[in-house]
N, C-alpha and C positions, 0 to 999 in steps of 0.2 A: 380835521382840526385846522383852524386858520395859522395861518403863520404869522408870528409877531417882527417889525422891521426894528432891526438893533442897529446904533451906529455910536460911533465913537466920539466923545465932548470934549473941548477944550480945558485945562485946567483951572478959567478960571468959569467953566459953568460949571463944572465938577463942584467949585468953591461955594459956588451957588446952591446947590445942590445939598450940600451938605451943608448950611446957613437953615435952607428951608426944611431938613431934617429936626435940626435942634429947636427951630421955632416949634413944629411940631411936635415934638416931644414935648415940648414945657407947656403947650395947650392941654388945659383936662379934655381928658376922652370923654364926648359923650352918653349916657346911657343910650339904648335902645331899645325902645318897644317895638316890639315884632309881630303884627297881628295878621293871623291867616282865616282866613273864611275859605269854607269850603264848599266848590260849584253854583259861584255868584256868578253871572253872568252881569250886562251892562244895564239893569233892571232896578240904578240907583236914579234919583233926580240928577246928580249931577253927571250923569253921562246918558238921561233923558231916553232910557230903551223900552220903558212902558210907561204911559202917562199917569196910570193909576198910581205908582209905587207910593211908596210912603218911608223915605229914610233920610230923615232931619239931621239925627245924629252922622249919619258917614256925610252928608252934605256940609253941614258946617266943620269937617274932620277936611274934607277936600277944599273946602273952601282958604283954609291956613295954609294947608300944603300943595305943592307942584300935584296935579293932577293929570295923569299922564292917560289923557281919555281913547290913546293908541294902542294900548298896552297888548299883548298877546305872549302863550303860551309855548314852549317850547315840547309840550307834550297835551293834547285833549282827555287824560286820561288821570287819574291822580296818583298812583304809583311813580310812573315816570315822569312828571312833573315837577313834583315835589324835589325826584330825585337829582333832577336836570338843578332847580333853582338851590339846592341848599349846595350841592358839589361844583356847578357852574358846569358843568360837562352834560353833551347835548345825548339823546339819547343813541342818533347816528353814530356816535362815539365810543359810549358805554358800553349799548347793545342794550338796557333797560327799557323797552316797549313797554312792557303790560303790567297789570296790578300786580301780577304772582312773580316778580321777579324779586329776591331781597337783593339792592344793590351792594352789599357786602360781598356777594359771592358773584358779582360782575370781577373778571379779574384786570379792567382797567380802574374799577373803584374800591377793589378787596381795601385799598390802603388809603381811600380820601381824607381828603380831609375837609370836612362839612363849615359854613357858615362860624354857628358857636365853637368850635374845635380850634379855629384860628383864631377867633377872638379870645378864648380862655387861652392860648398859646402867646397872648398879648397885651395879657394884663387883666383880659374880662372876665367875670364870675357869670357864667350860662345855666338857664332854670327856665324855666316853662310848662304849660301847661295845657292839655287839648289835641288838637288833630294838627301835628307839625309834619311829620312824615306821614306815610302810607298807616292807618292803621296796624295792619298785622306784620310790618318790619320796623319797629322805632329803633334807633341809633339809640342805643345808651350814650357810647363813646364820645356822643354831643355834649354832656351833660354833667355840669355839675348837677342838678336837683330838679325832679319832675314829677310834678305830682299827675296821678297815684303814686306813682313809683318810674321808677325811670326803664321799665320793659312795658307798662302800660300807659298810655298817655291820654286817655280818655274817661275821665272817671264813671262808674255808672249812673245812670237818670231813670227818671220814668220813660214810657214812651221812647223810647231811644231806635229801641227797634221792633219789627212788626213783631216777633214771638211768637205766641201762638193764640192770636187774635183774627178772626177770619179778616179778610181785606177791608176797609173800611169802603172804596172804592169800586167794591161788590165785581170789580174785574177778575175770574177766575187767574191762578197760579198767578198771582202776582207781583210775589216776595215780596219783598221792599221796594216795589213801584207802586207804591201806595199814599194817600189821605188823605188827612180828615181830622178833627179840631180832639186836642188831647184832652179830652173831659177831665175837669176835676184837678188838675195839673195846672201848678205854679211855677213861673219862671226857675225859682230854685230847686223846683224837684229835676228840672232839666238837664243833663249832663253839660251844656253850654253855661248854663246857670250857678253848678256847680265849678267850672272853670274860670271863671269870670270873679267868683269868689274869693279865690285865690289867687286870683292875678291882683284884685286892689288892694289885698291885705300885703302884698308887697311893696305896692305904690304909694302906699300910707307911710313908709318906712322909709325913714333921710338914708341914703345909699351914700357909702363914702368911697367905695373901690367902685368905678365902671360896672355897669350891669347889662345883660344882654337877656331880656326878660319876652318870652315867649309868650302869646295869647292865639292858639285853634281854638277857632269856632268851627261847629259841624254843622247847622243849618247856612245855610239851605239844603243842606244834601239829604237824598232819601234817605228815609221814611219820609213824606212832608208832614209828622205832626208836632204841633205846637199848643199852646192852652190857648183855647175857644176864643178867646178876647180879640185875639188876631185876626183869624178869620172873620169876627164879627164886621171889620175897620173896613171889611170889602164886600161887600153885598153881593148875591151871584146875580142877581138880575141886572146887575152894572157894569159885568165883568167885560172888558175887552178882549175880543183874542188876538194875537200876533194875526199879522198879514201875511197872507199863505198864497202862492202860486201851486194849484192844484194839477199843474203839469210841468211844475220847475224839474221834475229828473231825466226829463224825455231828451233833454241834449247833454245828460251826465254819464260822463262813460260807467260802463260797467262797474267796476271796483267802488269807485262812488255810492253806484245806487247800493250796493252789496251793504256797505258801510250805513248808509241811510236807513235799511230796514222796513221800507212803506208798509210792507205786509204785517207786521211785527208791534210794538209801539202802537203807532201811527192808526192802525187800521181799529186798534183792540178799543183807543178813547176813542176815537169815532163811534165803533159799534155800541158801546155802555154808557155814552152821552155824558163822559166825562171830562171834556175838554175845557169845559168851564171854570170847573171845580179841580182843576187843575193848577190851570191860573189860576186861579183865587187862595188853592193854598200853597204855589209856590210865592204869590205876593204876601200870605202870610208869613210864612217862614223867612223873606228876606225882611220882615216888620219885627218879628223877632228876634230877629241876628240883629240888626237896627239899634234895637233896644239894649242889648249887650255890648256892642258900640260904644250906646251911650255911657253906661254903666263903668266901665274904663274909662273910657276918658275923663268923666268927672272925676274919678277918682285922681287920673294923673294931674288934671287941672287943680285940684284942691291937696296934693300931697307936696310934700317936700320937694320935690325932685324938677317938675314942670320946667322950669327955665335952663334943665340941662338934660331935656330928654329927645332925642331924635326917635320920630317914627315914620314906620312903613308898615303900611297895609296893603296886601296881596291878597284876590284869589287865585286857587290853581290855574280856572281854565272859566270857558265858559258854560253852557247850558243851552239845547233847545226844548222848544215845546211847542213844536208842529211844524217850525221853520223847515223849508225842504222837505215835508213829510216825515222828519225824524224829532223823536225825541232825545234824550237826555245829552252827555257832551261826544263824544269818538267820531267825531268826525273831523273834515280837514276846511271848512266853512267857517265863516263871521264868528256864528253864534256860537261855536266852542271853541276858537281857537278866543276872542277878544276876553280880556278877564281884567278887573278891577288894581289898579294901582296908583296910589298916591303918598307921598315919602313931604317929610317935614325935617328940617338939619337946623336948629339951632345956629344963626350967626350965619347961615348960609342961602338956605331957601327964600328967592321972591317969590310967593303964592301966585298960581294961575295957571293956566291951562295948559298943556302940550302937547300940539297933534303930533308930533313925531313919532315914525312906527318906532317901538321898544319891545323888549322881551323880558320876561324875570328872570331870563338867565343874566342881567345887568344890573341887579341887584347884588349878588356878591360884589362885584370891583366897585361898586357904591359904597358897599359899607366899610371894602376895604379904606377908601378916600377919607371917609367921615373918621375912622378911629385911627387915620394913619397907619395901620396893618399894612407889612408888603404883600405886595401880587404875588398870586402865585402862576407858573407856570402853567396847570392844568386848567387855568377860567377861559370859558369862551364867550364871556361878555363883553361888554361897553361902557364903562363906567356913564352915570348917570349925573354926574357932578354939572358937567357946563350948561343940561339943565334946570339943575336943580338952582343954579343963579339964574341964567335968564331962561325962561321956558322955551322959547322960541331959538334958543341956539339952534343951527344946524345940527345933524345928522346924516348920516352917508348909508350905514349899515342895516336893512328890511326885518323885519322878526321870521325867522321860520320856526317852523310848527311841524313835526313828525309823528306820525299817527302806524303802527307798526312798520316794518324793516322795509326802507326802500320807497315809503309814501310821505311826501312833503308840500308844505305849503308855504310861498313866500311874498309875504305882506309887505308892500311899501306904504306911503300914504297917499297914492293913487290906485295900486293895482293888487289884484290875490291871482297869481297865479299857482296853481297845482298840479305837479305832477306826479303821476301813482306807477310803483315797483312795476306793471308790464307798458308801460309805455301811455299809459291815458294822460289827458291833458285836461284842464280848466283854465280860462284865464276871466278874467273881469273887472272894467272898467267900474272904481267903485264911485267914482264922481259922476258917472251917468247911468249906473243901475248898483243902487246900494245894498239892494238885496239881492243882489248876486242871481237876477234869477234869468241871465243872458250869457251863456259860453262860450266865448270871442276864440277859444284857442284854434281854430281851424280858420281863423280870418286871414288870410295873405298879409293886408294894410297894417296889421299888430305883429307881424314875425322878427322885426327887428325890437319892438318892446320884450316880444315873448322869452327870444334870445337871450334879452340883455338882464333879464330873472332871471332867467335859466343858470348864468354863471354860479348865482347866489347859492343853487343846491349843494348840499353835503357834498364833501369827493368820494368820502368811505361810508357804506351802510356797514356797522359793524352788526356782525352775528348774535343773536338773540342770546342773551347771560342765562345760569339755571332758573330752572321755574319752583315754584314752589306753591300748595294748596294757600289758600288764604286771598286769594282778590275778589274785591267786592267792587258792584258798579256804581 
């Protein structure tokens, strides 16, 4: 964990100090809308990662707010992700790796205190609805009000998951790496749809105490089915596919390619010739989530509340779909570590771009900022504030990204270097091979760059917390 530099003020900054406490105070607190998509990769217009996509609504969503088109995960996996960003404590820390961990029974986080927990400890009333934490660990303790219930956070939908419907995708054993257009299936019979229902019938409603109002979405994430309409918007005869180096692993160390899986995934769409229809219906599913988007947001645009509502939209992590020969996100590369982030502050935000690397673990001291909440001791973030006025403020500090105990990756906005638990090495120059598909770490002429990452690594991999049945990919 970083250490924080404390020092001692004179009495009349102290005076200061506490001048700009009581301003604070007498300011109304914000509302918050909180919106999570789950395993969006950079596959919007406004961060331009497939030319096909099709998402109007987060485009004009990004276009209001700081768009932090740097953004990266502090975990590729969505268990420890989730758990990094709502507690601010990194998974090196915690010891929370993988899906099956409940961070409750981490005994550095037995006792967090999560996002909504410090805001309802400061005036805020916390409610939400959808995929906020890991499916099969939700925080009650977060939560005033959560529909279904506050131990379930997803309501059920059609089509939600594969069941017992042979693969649409005709790839034997496939589980849920699966689809194909939900026949018959309307937005609302959707469990997104169902979520989304309940987030505007709150947004309709003038709020007079602060609110901290939660919106998971589950698309894009497997299963990719959606109703037919979508899929229609992308023809397969048109479909693009990512740009692939059909020998990008052959300078990746071992742990790497293990991680990557070519045999696995990668081999299984090639052989069923479904690579196409892949993309097509992960561009459907993100036209989808798109659409729910939009569905929120008008709602907050045409309710009471609009001109006192600060939002942030996050996904976990990212996504591939062939990149490096690997599919979906666990890996320590671009395409799963980069995830969607863009924040609006009432009074605060100049809209516009910001390549500065970030991480969602710097959402917590963000929102502490925005609601005046104090810090707490346990965040290892960066508040996001002197962006959120000018985008282009400086930043010092890389995003890292931990992919189980000991494997890390550390993003500047020139370089990803990686280094894995037995000693492998990655590094990459991303202004002169953006696809990562050139492995510089064995270069003499970069050993003083490679070094000067190298500080940025964790000090402590903490030991893996209990595990528990219930991860899903």
């Amino acid at each position: 964990m970083s250490t924080t530099r404390r020092s001692f003020v004179s009495s009349s900054l102290a005076l200061g100090s506490a001048a700009n406490l009581i301003r604070a105070a007498a300011t109304p607190k914000p509302h918050i809308l909180f919106l999570a998509v789950d395993d969006l990769n950079d596959w919007i217009g406004s961060l331009g990662g497939h030319p096909q996509t099709k998402t109007p609504n987060l485009d004009r969503l990004a276009a209001r707010c700081v768009n932090f088109t740097n953004a990266h995960c502090a975990a590729p996996l969505c268990n420890p992700s989730r758990t990094s960003l709502m507690t601010c404590v990194r998974p090196s820390t915690s010891g929370v790796y993988t899906n099956n961990q409940p961070f409750r029974e981490s005994k550095v986080l037995k006792d967090a205190v999560t996002i909504p927990m410090h805001l309802r400890q400061h005036g805020y009333r916390a409610i939400g609805s959808g995929k906020i934490y890991h499916d099969a660990f939700p925080d009650a303790a977060s939560w005033n009000d959560f529909y279904p219930s506050l131990d379930q956070q997803k309501p059920k939908g059609l089509w939600d998951n594969r069941g017992d419907r042979p693969p649409l995708n005709g790839i034997p054993r496939t589980a849920h790496f699966d689809w194909g257009p939900a026949e018959g299936a309307s937005d609302d019979d959707m469990s997104d749809g169902k979520v989304v229902e309940w987030v505007t019938q709150h947004l309709a409603k003038k709020q007079t105490d602060p609110l901290f109002l939660a919106c998971g979405l589950f698309r894009p994430h497997l299963p990719w089915y959606v109703p037919k309409k979508y899929f229609d918007q992308f023809p397969l005869d048109s479909i693009i596919l990512p740009q692939v180096n059909n020998d990008d692993l052959a300078d990746v160390p071992a742990t790497g390619v293990k991680f990557a899986k070519p045999n696995g995934d990668h081999a299984a769409v090639i052989e069923h010739g479904q690579w196409k229809k892949a993309v097509q219906a992960y561009l459907a599913s993100i036209a989808f989530m798109d659409t729910m988007v939009g569905r929120v947001m008008r709602a907050l645009e045409t309710g009471p509340n609009a001109q006192q509502t600060a939002i942030v939209l996050w996904s976990d992590h990212g996504w591939h779909l062939g990149e490096k020969l690997h599919w979906r996100k666990f890996s320590l590369w671009e395409e799963a570590t980069h995830n969607v982030l863009m924040m609006s502050v009432p009074g605060v935000t100049k809209p516009g771009r910001c390549s500065r690397t970030v991480s969602l673990l710097d959402i917590y001291p963000t929102l502490n900022d925005v609601t005046g909440a104090p810090r707490l001791p346990q965040l290892e973030g960066t508040s996001l504030m002197p962006q959120l006025r000018n985008p282009n403020a400086p930043r010092e500090a890389p995003a890292i990204t931990t992919y189980f105990r000991g494997n890390h990756s550390i993003r500047t906005e020139r370089w990803r270097y990686i280094h894995y638990a037995d000693g492998g090495e990655e590094l990459y120059d991303r202004i002169q091979d953006p696809m990562e598909w050139t492995n510089r770490a064995a270069d003499p002429k970069l050993a003083t760059a490679k070094a000067e990452l190298a500080r940025w690594l964790p000090k402590v991999d903490a030991p893996d917390s209990p595990t528990r049945r219930g991860g899903e990919e």
